[in-house]
DSSP file (Angstrom, degrees, kcal/mol; ACC not computed):
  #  RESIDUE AA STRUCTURE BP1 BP2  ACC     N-H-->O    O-->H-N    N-H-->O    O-->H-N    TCO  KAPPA ALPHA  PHI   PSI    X-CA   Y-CA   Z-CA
    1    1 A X              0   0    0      0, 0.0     2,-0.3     0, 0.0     0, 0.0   0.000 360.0 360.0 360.0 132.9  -38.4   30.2  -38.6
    2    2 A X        -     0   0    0      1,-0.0     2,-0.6     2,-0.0     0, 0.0  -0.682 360.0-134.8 -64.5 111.6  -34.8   31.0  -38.3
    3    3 A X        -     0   0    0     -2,-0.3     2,-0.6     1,-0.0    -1,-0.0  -0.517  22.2-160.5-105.2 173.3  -32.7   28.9  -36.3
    4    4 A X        -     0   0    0     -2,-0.6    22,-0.5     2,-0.0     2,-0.3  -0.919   9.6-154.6-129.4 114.0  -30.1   30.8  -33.9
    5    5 A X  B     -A   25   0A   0     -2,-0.6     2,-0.4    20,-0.1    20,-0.2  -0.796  16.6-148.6 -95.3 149.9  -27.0   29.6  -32.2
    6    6 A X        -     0   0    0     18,-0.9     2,-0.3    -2,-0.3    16,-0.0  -0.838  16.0-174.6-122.3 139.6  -26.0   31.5  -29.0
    7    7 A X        +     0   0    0     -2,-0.4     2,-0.3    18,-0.0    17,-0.1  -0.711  32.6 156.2-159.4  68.2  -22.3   32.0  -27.9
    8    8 A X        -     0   0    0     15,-1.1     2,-0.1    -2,-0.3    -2,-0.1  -0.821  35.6-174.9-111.6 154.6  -22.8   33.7  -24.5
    9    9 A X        -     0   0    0     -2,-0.3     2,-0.2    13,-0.1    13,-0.2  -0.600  21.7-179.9-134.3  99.0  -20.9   34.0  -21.5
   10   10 A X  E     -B   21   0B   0     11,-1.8    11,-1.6    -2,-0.1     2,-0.6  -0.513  10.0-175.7 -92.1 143.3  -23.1   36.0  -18.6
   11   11 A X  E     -B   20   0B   0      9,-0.3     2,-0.6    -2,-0.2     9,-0.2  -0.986  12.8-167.2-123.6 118.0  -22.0   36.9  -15.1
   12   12 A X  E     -B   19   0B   0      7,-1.6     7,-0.8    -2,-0.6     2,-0.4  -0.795   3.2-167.2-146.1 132.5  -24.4   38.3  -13.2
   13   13 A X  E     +B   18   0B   0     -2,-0.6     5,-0.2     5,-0.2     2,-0.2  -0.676  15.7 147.7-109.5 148.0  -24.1   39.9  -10.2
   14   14 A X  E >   -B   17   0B   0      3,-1.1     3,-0.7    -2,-0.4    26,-0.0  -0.738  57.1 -67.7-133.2-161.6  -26.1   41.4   -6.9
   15   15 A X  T 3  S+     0   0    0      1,-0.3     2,-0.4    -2,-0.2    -1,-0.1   0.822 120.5  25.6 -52.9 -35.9  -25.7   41.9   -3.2
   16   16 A X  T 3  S-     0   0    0     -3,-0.0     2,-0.4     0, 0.0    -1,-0.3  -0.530 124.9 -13.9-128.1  71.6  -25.7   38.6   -1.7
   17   17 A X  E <   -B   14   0B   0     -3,-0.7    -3,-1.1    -2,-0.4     2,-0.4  -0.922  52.7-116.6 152.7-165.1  -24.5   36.7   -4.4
   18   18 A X  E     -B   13   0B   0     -2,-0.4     2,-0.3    -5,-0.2    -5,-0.2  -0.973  12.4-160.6 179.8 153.3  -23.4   35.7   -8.4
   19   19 A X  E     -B   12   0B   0     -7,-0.8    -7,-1.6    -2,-0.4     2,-0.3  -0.914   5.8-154.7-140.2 174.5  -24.4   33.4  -11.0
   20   20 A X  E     +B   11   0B   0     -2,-0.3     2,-0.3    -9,-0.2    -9,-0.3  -0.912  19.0 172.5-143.2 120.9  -22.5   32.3  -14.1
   21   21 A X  E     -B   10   0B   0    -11,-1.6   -11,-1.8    -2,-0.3     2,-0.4  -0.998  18.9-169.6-164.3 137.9  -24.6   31.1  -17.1
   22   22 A X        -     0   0    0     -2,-0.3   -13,-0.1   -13,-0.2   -16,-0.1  -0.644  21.5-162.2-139.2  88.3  -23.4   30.1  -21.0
   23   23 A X        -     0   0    0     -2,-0.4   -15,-1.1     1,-0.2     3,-0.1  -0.415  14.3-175.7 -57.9 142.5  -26.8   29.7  -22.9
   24   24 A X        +     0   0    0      1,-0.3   -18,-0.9   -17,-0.1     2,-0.3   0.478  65.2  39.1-133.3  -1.5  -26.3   27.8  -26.1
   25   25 A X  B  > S-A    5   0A   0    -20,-0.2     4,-1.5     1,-0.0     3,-0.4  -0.982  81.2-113.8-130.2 155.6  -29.8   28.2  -27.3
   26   26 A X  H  > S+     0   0    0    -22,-0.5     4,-2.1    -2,-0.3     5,-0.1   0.595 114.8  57.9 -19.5 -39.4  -32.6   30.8  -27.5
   27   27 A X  H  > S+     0   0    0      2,-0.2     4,-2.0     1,-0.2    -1,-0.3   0.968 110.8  38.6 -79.4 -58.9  -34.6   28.7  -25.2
   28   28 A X  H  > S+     0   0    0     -3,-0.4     4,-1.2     2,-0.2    -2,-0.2   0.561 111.4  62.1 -87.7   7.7  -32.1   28.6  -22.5
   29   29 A X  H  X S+     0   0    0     -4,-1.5     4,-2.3     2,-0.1    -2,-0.2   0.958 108.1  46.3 -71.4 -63.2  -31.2   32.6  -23.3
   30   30 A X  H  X S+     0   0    0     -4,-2.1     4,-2.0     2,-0.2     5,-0.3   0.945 105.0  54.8 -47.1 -63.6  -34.7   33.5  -22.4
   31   31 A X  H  X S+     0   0    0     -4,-2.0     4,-1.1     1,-0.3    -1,-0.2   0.784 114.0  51.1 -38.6 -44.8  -35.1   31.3  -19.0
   32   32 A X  H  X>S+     0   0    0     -4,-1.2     4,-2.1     2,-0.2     5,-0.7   0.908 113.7  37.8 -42.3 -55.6  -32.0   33.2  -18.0
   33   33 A X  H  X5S+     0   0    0     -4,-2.3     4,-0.6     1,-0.2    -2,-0.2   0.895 117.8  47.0 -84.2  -4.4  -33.1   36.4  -18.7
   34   34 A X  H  X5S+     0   0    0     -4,-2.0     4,-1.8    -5,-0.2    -1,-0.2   0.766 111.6  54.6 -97.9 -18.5  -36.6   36.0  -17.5
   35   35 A X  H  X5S+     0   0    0     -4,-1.1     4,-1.7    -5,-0.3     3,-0.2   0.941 110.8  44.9 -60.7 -73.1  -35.0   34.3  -14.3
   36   36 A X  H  X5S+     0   0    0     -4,-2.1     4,-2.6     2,-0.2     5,-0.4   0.775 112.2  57.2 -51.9 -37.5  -32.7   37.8  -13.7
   37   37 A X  H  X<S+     0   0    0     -5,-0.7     4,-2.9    -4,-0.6    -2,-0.2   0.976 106.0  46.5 -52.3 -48.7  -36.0   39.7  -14.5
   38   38 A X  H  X S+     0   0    0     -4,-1.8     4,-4.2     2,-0.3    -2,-0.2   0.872 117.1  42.7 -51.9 -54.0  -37.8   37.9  -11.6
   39   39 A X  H  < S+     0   0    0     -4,-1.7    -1,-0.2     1,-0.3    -2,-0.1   0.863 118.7  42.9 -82.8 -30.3  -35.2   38.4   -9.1
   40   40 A X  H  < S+     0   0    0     -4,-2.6    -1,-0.3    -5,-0.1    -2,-0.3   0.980 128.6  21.9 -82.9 -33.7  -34.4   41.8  -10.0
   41   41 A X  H  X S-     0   0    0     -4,-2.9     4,-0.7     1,-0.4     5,-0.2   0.455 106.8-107.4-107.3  -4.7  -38.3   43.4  -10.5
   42   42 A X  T  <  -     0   0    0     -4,-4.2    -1,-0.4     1,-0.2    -2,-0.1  -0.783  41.4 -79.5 112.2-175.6  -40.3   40.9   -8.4
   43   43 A X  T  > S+     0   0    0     -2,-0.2     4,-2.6     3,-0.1    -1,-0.2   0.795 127.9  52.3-108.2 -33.7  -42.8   38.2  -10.4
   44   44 A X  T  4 S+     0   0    0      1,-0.3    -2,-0.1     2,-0.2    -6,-0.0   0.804 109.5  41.8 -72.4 -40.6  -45.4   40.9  -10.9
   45   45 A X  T  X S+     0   0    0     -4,-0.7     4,-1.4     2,-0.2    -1,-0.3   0.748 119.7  42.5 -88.8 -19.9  -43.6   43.4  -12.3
   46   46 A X  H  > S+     0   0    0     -5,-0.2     4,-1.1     1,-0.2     5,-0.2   0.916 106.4  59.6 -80.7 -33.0  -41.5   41.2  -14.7
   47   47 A X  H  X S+     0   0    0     -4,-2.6     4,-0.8     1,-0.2    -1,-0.2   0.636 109.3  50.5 -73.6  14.8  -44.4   39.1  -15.7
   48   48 A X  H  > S+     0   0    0     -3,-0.3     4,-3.2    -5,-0.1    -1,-0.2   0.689 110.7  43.5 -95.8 -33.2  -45.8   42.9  -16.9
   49   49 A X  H  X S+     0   0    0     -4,-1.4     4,-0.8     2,-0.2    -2,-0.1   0.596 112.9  53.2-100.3   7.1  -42.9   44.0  -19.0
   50   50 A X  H >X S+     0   0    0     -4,-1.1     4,-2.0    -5,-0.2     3,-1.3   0.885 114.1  44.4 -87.1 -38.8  -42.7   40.2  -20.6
   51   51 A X  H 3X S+     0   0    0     -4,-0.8     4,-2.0     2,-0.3    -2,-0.2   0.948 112.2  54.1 -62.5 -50.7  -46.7   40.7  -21.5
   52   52 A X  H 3X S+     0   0    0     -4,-3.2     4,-1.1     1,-0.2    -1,-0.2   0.873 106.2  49.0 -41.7 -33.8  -45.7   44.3  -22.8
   53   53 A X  H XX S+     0   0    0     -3,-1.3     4,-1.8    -4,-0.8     3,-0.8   0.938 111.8  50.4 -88.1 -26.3  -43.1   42.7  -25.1
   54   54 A X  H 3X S+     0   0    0     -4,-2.0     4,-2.9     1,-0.2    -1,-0.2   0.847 110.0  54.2 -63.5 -16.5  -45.9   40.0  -26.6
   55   55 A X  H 3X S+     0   0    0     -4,-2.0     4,-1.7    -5,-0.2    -1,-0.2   0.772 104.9  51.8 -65.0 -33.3  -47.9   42.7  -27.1
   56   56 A X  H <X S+     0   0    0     -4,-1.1     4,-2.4    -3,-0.8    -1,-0.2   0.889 112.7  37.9  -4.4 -95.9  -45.4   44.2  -28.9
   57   57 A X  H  X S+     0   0    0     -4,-1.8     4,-2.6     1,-0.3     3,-0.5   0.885 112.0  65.8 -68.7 -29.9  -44.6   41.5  -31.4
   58   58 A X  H  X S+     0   0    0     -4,-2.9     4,-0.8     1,-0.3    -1,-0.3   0.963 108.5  37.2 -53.5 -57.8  -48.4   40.7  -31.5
   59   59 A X  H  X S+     0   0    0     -4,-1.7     4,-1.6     1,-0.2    -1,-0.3   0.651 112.5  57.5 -71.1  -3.0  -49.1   44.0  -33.0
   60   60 A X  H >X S+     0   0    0     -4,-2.4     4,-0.8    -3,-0.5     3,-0.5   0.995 109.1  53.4 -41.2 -76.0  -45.7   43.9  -35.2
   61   61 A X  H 3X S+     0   0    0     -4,-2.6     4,-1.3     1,-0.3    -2,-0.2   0.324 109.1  39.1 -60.5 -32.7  -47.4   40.8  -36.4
   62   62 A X  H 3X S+     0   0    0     -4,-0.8     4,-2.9     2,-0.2    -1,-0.3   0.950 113.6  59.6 -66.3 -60.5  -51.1   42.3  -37.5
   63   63 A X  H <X S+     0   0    0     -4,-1.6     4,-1.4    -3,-0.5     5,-0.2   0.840 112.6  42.2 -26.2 -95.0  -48.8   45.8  -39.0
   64   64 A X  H >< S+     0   0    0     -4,-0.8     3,-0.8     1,-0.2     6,-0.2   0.565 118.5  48.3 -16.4-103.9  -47.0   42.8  -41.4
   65   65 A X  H >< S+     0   0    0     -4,-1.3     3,-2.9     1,-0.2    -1,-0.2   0.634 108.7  47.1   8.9 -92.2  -50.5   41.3  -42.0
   66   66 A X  H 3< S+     0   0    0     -4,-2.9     2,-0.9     1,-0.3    -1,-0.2   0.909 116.8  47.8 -39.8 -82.3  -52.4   44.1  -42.9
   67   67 A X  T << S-     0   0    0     -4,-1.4    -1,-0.3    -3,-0.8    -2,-0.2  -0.059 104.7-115.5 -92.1  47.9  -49.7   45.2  -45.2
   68   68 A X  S <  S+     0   0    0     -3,-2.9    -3,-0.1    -2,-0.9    -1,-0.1   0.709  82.6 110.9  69.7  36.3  -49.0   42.6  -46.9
   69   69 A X              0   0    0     -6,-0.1    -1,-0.1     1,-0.0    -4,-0.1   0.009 360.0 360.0-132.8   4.0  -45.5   41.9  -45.9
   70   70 A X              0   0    0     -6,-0.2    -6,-0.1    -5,-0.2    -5,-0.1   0.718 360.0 360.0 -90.9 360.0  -46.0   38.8  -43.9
């Protein structure tokens, strides 16, 4: 595994309100964005397009397999 330093600074804004957030790892990059997901699409519909993206990397991850590239 690769590790990855993060050197953000996010503003994000809506109607009633703003946040500020400076992620310094992957870990806390996601909770942010899955956090902004929630509030903007609801829990149902963000926890559907995070299961679309494992679905995603699962089948990346057989493709590799299968041919022999993992």
């Amino acid at each position: 595994m690769t590790t990855v330093s993060i050197d953000a600074d996010i503003k994000a804004k809506w109607q009633d309100g703003h946040s500020s957030y400076s992620p310094s790892s992957t870990e806390e990059l996601a909770i942010i964005g899955i956090d902004l997901l929630v509030r903007d699409l609801g829990t149902e519909a963000a926890q559907s397009f995070i299961e679309q993206i494992f679905e995603k990397h699962l089948s990346d991850q057989k493709s590799e397999t299968v041919s022999g590239r993992e």
